[in-house]
C-alpha positions as CSV (number, residue, x, y, z in Angstrom):
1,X,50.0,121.1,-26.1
2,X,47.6,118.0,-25.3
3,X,44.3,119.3,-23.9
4,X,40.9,117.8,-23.2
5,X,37.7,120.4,-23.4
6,X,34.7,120.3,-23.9
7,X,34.4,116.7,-24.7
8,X,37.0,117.3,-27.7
9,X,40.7,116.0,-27.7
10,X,43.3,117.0,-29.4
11,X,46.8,116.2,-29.4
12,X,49.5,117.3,-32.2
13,X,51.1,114.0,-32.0
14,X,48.4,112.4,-33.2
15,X,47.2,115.2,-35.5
16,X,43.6,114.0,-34.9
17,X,40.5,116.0,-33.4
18,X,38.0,113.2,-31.9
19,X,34.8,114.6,-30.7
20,X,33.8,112.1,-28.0
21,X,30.4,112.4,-25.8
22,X,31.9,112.3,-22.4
23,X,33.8,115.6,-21.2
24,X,36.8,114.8,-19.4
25,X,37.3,117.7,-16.5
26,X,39.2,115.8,-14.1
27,X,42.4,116.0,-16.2
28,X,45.0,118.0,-16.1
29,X,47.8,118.5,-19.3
30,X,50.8,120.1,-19.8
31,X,52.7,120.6,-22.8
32,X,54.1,117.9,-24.5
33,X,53.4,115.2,-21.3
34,X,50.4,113.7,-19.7
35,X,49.8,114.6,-15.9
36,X,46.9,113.0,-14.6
37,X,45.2,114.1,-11.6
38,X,46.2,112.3,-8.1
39,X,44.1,109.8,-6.8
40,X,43.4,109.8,-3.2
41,X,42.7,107.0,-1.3
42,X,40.7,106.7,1.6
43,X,42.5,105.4,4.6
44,X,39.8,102.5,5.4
45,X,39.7,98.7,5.4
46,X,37.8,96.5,3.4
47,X,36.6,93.2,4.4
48,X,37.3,90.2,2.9
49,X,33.4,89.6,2.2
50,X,33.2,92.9,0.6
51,X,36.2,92.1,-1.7
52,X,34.6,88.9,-2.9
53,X,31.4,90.7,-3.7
54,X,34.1,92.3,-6.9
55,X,35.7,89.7,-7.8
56,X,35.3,87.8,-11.3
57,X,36.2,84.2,-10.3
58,X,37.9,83.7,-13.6
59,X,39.5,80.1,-15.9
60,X,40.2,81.6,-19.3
61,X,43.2,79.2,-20.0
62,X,43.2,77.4,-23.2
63,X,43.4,73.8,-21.5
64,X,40.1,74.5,-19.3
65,X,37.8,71.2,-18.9
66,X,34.4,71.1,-17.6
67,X,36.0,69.4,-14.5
68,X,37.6,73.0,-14.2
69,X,34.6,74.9,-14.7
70,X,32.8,73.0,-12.7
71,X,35.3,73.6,-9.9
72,X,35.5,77.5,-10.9
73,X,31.4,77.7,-10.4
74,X,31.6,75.7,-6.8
75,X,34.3,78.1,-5.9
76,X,32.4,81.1,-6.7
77,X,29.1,79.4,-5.0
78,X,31.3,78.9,-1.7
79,X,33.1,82.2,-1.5
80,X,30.3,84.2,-3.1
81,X,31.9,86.1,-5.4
82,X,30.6,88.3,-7.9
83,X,31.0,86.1,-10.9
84,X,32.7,83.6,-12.8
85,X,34.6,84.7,-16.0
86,X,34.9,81.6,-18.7
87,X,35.8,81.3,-22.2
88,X,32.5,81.0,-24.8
89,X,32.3,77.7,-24.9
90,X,31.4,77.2,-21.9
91,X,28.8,79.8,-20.5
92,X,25.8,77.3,-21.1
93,X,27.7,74.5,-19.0
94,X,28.5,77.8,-16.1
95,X,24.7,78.8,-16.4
96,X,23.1,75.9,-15.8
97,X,25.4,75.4,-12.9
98,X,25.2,78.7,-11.5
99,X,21.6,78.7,-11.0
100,X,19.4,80.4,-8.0
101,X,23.2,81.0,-6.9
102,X,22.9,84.7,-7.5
103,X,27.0,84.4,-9.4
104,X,26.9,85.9,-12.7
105,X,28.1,84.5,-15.9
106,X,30.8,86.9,-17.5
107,X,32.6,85.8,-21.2
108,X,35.0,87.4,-23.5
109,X,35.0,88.2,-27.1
110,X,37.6,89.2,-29.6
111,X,40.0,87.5,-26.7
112,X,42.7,87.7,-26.0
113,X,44.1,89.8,-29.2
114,X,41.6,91.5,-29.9
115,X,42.4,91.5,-33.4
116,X,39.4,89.8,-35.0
117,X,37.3,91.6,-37.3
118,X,34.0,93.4,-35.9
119,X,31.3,91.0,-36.7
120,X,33.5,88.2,-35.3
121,X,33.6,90.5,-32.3
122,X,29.4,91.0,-32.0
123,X,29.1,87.5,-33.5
124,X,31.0,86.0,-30.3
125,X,29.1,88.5,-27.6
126,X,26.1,87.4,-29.4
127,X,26.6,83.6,-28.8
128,X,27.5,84.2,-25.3
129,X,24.5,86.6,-24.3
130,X,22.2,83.7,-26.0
131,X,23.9,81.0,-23.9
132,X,23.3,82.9,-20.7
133,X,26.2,85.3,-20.5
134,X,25.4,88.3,-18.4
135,X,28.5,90.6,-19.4
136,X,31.3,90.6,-21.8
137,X,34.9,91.6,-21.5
138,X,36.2,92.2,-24.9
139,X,39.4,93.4,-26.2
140,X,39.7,96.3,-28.2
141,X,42.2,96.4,-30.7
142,X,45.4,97.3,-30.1
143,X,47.2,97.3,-33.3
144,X,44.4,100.0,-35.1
145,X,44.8,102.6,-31.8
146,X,48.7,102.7,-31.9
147,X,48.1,103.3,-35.7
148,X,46.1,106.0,-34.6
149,X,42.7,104.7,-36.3
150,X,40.5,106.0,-33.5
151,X,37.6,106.5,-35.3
152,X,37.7,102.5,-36.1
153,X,38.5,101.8,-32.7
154,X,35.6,103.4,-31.5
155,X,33.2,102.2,-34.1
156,X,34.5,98.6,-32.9
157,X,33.5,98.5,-29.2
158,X,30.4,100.5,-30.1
159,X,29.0,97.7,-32.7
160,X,29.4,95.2,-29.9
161,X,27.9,97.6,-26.9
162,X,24.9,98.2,-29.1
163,X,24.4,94.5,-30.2
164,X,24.0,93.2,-26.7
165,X,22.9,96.0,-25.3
166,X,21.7,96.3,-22.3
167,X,24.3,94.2,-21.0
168,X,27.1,95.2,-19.8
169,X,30.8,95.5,-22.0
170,X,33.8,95.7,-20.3
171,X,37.0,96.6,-22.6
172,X,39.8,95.5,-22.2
173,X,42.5,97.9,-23.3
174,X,45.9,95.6,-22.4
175,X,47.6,98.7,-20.2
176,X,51.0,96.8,-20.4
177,X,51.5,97.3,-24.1
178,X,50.2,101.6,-24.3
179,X,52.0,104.7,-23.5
180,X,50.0,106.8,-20.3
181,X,48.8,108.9,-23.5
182,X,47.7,105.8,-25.1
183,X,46.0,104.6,-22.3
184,X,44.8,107.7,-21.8
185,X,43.2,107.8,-25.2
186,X,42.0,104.3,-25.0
187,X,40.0,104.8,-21.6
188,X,38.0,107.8,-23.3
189,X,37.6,105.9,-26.3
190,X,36.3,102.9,-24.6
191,X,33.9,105.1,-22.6
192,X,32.2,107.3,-25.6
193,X,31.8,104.2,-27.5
194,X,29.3,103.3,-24.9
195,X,31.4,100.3,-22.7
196,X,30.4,100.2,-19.0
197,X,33.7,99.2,-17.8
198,X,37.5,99.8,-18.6
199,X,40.0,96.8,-18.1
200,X,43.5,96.8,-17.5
201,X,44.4,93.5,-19.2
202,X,43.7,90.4,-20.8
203,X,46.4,89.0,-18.2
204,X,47.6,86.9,-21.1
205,X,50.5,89.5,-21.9
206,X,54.0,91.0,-20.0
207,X,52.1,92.2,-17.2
208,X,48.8,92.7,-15.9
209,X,46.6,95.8,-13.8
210,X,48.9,98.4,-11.7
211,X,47.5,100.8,-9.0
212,X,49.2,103.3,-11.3
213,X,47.2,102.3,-14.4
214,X,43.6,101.8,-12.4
215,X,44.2,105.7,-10.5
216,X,44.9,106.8,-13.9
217,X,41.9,105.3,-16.0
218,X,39.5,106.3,-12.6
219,X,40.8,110.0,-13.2
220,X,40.1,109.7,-17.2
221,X,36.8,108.5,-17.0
222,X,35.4,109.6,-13.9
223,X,33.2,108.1,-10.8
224,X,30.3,107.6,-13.6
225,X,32.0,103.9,-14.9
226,X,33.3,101.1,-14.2
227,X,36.9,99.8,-14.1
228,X,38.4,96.4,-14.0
229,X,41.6,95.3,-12.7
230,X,42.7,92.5,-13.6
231,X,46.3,90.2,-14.1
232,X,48.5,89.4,-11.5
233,X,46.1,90.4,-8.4
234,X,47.1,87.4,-5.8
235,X,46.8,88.8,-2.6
236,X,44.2,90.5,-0.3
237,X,47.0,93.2,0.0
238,X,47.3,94.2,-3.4
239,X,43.6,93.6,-4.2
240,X,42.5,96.4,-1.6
241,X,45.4,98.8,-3.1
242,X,43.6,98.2,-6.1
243,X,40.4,98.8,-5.0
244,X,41.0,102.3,-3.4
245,X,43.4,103.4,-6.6
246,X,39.7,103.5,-8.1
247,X,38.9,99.6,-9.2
248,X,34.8,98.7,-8.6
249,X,35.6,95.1,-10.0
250,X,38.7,92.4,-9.7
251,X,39.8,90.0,-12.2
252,X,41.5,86.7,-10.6
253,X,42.7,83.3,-11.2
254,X,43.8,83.0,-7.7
255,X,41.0,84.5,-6.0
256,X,40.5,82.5,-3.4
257,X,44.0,83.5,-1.9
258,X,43.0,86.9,-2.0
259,X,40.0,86.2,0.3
260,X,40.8,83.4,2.4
């Protein structure tokens, strides 16, 4: 039987005893599956102002030119969203054009694998956090949790959370490619390692956040953290089904059809 108690998990497939910080009590298991509990949504709109206010603006393609950025950091300027979400490289060049706007910088490290070694990891927030960056999104690795390293996992996004500490760490935990018990076990990972935010994808893989994946993390980790959807979110729609599954913070690309 998989149980969570006390702030201990332990699950027979795994044959592994974690002690994490954070108690889970809004789960519910049953023997040899994962139920988690129902979210409910509130039956309420959400303005199109309000949604904006969550959004990271993001341009994390490979071929992104200043002309782009530039572009990204109007658009965010104009619509007032909550921030713009770049590659490294250029978080000075977002910064400096961001300025007095009240839009937040946000980068990524360890992206979008997630596979780099630790210090690259810190050695990348670092950077960012020096050239103005005022989170990071970074990707925890994938390949060490299915091969049930947890301990590692953990000690990964907790180097880079206490490096740049205070600011904020989202982690990304690539929902498409875990299992609901992975996910499950990713999302209190994440969170007793000391991230502020889970994220549902790097939206570089299959397929991106779910209402079904953002309900379930919100359930795991409780009303005391943050969680980002993001991949594939297009549409006002879909964005406010997202929002009430349990989402305080949108990823986009196309944000500006979700708010216009």
């Amino acid at each position: 039987m998989n149980f969570v108690e006390s702030g201990i998990f332990f699950t027979e497939a795994f044959e592994e005893v974690i002690e994490f910080k954070v108690p889970l009590k809004n789960l519910k298991f049953h023997a040899n599956s994962i139920k988690f509990r129902e979210v409910k949504t509130m039956e309420t709109d959400i303005s199109k102002e309000e949604l904006a206010r969550l959004i990271d603006h993001t341009f994390l393609k490979p071929e992104g030119t200043y002309a782009d950025i530039l572009k990204l950091c109007n658009e965010a300027k104009e619509y007032k969203f909550y921030s713009v979400c770049i590659n490294p490289v250029y978080v000075k060049f977002a910064k400096e054009n961001l300025k007095d706007s009240g839009v937040k910088v946000v980068s990524v490290s360890g992206f979008p694998l997630g596979a780099n070694e630790t210090s690259i990891k810190i050695a990348e927030a670092e950077h960012a956090v020096r050239e103005g960056a005022d989170e990071i999104d970074m990707v925890m690795n994938i390949g060490f949790l299915k091969s049930k390293e947890f301990k590692k996992v953990e000690q990964d996004v907790r180097d880079v959370v206490t490096a740049i500490s205070p600011k904020v760490v989202k982690v990304i935990i690539e929902t498409c490619l875990l299992s609901e018990q992975e996910k499950v076990i990713a999302a209190t990972i994440a969170i007793s390692a000391g991230a502020h935010f889970v994220k549902t994808s790097t939206g570089f893989n299959k397929s991106g956040a779910t209402v079904e994946d953002v309900a379930l993390i919100r359930s795991v980790i409780g009303p005391g953290y943050g969680v980002k959807a993001a991949g594939g979110i297009a549409d006002y729609e879909t964005a406010v089904k997202i929002v009430l599954a349990g989402a305080t913070r949108i990823g986009a690309s196309r944000s500006i059809d979700i708010v216009r």
